[in-house]
C-alpha positions as a Markdown table, in Angstrom:
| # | Residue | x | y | z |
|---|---|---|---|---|
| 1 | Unk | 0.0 | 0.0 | 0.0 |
| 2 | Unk | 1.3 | 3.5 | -0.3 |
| 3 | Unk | 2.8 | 5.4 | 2.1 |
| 4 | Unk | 3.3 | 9.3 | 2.8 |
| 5 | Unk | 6.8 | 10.8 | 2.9 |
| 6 | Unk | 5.6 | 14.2 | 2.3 |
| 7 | Unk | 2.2 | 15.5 | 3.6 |
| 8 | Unk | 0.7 | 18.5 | 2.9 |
| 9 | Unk | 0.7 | 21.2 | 5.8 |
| 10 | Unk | -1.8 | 24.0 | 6.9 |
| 11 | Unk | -1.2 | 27.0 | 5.4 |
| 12 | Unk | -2.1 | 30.7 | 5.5 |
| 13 | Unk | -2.6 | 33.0 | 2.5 |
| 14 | Unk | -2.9 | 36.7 | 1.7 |
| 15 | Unk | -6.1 | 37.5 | -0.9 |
| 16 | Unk | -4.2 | 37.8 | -4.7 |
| 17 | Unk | -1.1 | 36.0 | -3.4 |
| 18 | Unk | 0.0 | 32.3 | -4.3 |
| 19 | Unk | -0.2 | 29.0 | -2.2 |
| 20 | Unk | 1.0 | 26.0 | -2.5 |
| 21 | Unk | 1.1 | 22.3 | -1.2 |
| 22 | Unk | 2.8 | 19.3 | -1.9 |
| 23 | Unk | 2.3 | 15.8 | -1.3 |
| 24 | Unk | 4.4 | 12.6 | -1.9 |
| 25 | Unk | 4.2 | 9.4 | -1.6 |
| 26 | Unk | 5.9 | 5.7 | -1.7 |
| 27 | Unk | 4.8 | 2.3 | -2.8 |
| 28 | Unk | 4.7 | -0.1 | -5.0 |
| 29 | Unk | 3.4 | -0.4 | -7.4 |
| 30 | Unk | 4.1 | 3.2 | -7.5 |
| 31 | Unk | 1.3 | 5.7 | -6.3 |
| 32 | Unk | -1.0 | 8.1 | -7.8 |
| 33 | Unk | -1.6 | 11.5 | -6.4 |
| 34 | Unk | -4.9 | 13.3 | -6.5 |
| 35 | Unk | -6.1 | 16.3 | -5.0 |
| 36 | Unk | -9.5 | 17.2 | -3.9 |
| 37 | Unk | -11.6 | 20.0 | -2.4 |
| 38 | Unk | -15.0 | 19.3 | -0.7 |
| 39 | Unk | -14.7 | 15.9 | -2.1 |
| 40 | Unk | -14.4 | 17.3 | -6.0 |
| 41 | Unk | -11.6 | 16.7 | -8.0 |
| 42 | Unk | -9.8 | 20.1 | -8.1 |
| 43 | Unk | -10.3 | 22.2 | -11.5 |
| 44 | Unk | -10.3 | 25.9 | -11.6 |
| 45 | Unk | -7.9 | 27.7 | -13.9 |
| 46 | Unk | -6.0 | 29.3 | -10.9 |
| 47 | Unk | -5.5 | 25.8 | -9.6 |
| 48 | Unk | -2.3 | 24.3 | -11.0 |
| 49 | Unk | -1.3 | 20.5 | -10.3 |
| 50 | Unk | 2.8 | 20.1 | -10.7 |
| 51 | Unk | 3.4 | 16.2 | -10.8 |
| 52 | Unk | 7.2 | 14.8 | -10.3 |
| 53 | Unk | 7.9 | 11.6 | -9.5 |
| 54 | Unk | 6.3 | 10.2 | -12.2 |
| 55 | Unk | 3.3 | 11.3 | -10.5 |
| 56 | Unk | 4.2 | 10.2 | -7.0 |
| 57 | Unk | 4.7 | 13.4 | -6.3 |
| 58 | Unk | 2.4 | 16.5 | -6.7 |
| 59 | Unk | 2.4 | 20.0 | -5.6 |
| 60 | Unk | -1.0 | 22.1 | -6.1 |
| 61 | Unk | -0.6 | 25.2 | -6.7 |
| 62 | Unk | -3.3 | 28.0 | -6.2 |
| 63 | Unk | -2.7 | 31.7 | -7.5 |
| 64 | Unk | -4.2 | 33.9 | -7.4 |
| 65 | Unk | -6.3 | 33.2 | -4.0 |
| 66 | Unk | -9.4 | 34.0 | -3.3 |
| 67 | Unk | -10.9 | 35.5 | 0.1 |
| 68 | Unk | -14.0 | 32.5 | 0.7 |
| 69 | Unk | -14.0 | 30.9 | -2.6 |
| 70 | Unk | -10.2 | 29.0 | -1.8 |
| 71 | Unk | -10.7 | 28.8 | 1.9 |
| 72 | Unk | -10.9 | 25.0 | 2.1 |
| 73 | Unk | -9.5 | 21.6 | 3.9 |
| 74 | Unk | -7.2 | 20.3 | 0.7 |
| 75 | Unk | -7.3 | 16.2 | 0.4 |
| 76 | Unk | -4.4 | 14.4 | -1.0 |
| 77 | Unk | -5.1 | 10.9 | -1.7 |
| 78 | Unk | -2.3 | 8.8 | -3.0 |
| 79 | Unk | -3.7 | 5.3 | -4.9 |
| 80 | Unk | -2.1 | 2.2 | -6.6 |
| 81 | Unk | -3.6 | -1.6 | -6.8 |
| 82 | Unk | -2.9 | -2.2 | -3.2 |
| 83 | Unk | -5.3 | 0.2 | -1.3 |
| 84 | Unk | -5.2 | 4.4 | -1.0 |
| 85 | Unk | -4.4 | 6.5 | 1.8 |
| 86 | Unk | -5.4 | 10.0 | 2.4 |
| 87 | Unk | -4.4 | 13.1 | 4.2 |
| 88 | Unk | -5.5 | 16.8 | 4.2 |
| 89 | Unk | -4.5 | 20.2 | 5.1 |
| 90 | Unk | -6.4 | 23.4 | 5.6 |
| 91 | Unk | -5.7 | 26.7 | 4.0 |
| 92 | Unk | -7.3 | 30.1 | 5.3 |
| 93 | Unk | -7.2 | 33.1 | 3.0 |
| 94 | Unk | -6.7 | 36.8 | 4.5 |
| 95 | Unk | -7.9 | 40.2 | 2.8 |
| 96 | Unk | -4.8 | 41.3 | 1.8 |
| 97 | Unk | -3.6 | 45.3 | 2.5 |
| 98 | Unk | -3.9 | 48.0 | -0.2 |
């Protein structure tokens, strides 16, 4: 089954500024990463998924953020033929100063 080596931490984020998690994982056969918000699949055009690792590995990236619409808990699920695992990080969005 997989296994996490790099999880995805809480994070805090200023309105029109970037954020970004990543998420890796181990196994074999060798994992799949996914990320989901509210249990959707993540697609936005602000949202951008980097994959290394041949896809092991992932880092979403979100830019620019939004006040309430990005505020969120972030799922990463990693999945290969054995089983899936999940974990999940929160980010928080401030106004950001003019």
């Amino acid at each position: 089954k997989p296994v996490f080596v790099k999880v995805p931490e809480d994070q805090t984020g200023l309105s029109g500024g970037v954020a970004s998690f990543v998420c890796q994982a181990t196994g074999e056969p060798k994992p799949r990463i996914t990320w989901m918000k509210k249990g959707k699949k993540v697609s936005s055009q602000r949202f951008e998924v980097i994959e290394f690792d041949d896809g092991a590995g992932s880092v979403l990236r979100i830019q620019p953020l939004r006040v309430q619409r990005d505020e969120a808990i972030y799922e990463c699920t990693a999945t290969n033929s054995l089983g899936e695992i999940n974990t999940s990080a929160k980010l928080s969005v401030l106004e950001g100063m003019c």
